[in-house]
C-alpha positions in Angstrom: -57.4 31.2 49.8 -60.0 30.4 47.2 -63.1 29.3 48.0 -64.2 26.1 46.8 -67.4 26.5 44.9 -66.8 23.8 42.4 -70.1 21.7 43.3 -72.8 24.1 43.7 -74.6 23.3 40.3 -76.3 20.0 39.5 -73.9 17.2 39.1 -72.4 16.7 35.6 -71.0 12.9 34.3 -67.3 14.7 35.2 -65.8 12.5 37.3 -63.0 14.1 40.4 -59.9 15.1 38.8 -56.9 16.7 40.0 -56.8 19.9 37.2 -56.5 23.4 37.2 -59.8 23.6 38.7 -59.7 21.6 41.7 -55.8 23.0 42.7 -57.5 26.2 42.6 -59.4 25.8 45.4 -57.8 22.9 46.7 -56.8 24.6 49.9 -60.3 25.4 50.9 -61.3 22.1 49.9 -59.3 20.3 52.7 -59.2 22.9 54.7 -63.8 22.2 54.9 -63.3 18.6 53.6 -60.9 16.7 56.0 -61.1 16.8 59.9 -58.6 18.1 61.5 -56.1 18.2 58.7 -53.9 20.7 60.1 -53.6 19.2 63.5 -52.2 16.1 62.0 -49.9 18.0 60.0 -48.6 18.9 63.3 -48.6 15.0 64.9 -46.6 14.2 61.6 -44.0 16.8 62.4 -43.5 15.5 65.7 -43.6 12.2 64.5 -40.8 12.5 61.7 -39.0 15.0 63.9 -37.9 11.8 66.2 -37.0 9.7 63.9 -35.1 11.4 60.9 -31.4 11.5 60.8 -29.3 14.3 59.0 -28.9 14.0 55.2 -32.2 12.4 55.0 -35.0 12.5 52.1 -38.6 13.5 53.3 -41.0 12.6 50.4 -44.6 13.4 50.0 -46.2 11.5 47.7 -49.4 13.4 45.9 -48.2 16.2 47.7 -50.8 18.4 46.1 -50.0 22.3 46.5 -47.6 21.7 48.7 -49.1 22.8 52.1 -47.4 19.9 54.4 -44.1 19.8 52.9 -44.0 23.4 53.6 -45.3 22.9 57.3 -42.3 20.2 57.5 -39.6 22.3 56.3 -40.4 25.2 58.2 -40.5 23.0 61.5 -38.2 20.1 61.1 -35.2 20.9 63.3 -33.0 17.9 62.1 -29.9 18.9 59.8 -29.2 18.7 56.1 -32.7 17.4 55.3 -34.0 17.1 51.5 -38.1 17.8 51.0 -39.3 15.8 47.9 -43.0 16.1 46.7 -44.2 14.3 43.7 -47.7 14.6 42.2 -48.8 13.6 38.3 -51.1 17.0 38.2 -49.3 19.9 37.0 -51.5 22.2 38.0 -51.2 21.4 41.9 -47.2 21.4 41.3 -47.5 24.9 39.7 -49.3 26.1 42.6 -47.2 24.1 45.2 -43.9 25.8 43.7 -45.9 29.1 43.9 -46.5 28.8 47.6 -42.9 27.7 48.3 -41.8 30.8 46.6 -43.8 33.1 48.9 -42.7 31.0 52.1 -39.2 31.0 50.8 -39.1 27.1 50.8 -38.3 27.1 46.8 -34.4 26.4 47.9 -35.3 23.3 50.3 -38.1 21.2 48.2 -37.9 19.8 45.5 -41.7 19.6 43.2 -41.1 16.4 40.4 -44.2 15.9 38.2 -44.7 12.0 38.0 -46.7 9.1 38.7 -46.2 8.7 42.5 -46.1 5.0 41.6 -43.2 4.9 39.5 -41.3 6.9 41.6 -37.7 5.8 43.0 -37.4 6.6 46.5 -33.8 6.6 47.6 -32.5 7.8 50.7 -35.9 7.8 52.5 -36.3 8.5 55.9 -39.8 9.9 55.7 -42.2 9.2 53.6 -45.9 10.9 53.5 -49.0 9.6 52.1 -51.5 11.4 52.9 -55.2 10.8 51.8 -53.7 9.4 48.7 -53.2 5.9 48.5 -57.0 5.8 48.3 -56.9 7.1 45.0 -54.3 4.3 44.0 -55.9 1.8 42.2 -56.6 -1.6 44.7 -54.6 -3.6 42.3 -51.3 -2.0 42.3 -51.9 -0.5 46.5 -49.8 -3.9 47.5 -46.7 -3.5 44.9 -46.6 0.3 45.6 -46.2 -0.2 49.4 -43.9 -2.6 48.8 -42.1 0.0 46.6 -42.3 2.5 49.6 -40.9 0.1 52.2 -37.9 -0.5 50.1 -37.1 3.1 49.4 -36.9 3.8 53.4 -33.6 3.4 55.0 -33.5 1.0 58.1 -35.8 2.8 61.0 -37.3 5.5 58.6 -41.0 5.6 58.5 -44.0 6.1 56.3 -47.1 8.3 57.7 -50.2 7.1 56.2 -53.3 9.1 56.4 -56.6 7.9 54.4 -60.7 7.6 54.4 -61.8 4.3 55.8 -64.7 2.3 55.3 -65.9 -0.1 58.5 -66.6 -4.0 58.2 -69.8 -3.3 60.2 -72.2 -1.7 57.7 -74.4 0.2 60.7 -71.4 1.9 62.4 -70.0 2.8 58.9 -73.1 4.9 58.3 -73.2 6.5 61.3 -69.6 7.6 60.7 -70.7 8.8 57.2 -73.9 11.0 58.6 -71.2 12.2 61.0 -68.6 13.3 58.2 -71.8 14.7 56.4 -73.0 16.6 59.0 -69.1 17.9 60.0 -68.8 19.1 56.0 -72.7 21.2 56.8 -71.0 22.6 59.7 -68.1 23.7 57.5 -70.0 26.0 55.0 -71.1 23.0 52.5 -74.4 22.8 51.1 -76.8 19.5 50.8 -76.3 19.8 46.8 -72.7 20.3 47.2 -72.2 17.4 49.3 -73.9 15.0 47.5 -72.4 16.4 44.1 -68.6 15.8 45.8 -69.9 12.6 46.4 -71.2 11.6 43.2 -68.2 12.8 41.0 -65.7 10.8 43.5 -67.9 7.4 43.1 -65.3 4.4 41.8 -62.5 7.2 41.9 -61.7 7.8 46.0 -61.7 3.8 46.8 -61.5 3.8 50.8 -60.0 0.3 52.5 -61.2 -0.8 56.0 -58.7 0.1 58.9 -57.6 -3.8 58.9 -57.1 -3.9 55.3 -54.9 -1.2 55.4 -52.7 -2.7 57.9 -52.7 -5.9 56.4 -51.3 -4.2 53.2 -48.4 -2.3 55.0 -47.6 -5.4 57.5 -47.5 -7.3 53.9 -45.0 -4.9 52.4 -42.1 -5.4 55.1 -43.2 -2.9 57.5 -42.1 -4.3 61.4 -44.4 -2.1 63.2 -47.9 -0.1 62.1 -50.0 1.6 64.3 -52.7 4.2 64.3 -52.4 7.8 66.0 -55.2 9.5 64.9 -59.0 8.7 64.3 -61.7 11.1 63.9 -64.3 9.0 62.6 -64.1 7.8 59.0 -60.7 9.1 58.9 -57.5 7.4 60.2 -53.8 7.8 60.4 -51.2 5.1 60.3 -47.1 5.4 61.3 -45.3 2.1 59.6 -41.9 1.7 61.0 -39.4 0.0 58.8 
């Protein structure tokens, strides 16, 4: 795994983009960047483990390299399933197929380069958005839910995990020292932090926990409920 160096220097006017650069150290990065990534990997597994049925379509939309799909497939008990991950950056597809390759996953998912969305969605049972709708511009978030809810089958579900902002400005700073401190802890320097942060400003556009949920009760979804929070950081399961 690559270490992600990519924000050591000064800050430049390059805003955060998904190229050859970032996928190249893109494991590292949420490895250090996002608490406890892997260990909701795991919750989704056991999530999408009860309720897919055989023949279904597990999407992951901005799947990125590739790292949960590959998770998934290798645990996901359930019969006959199809493992879809779409992403618009080529570079994190080429790497994703890569790393399917060594796992021997290249036979069970499926890597499509596209704009997640524009993508059509049939035969969903699952369908993953992880730490990416917030990169979805706020005008579209509603119809692309929307999209999302009509692409599940009756009873499939959509895990939703994303950076939240709070409503009350004191606690959402504290939760932001708190992430800051976490990324320290994690090997990242002062500059490097605040460089991340810089280059992501008016790109990474993070939604309060209630604003979330309003979206995906808006779209159709029956049920919605959070089963992870660590801080700034919270994951949904909508039930169709």
């Amino acid at each position: 795994m690559t270490r992600d160096t990519l924000f050591e220097k000064k800050a430049s006017a390059e805003k955060f983009q998904f190229n050859e650069r970032v996928a190249d150290v893109f494991d590292d990065m949420l490895d250090r960047s996002v608490p406890f990534y892997k260990q909701v990997i795991e919750m989704t597994v056991e999530i999408l483990d009860r309720s897919l049925q055989a023949g279904d379509t597990v999407y992951d939309l901005g799947c990125s390299t590739g790292t949960t799909l590959i998770a998934l497939a290798g645990k996901l008990e359930s019969e006959n399933l199809k493992f879809v991950g779409i992403d618009n950056s080529k570079a994190m597809l080429d790497k994703a197929m890569r790393k399917a390759e060594m796992f021997s996953m290249a036979d069970r998912i499926d890597f499509v380069e596209m704009d997640i969305t524009q993508a059509e969605l049939s035969g969903a049972g699952g369908i993953m958005l992880n730490y990416t709708l917030q990169f979805v511009k706020p005008s579209t978030r509603a119809e692309f839910l929307k999209n999302i809810y009509s692409g599940l089958r009756h009873n499939g579900v959509l895990v939703l995990s994303e950076k939240i902002v709070c409503q009350d400005k004191q606690l959402d700073q504290q939760f932001l020292d708190s992430y800051h401190q976490f990324k320290k802890r994690r090997g990242y320097s002062e500059l490097e932090i605040a460089n991340k942060r810089e280059a992501l400003e008016n790109v990474l556009l993070p939604l309060t926990i209630q604003e979330n949920y309003d979206l995906l009760m808006q779209a159709g979804f029956s049920r919605v409920e959070t089963f992870f929070q660590w801080f700034n950081f919270v994951s949904f399961v909508a039930c169709k």
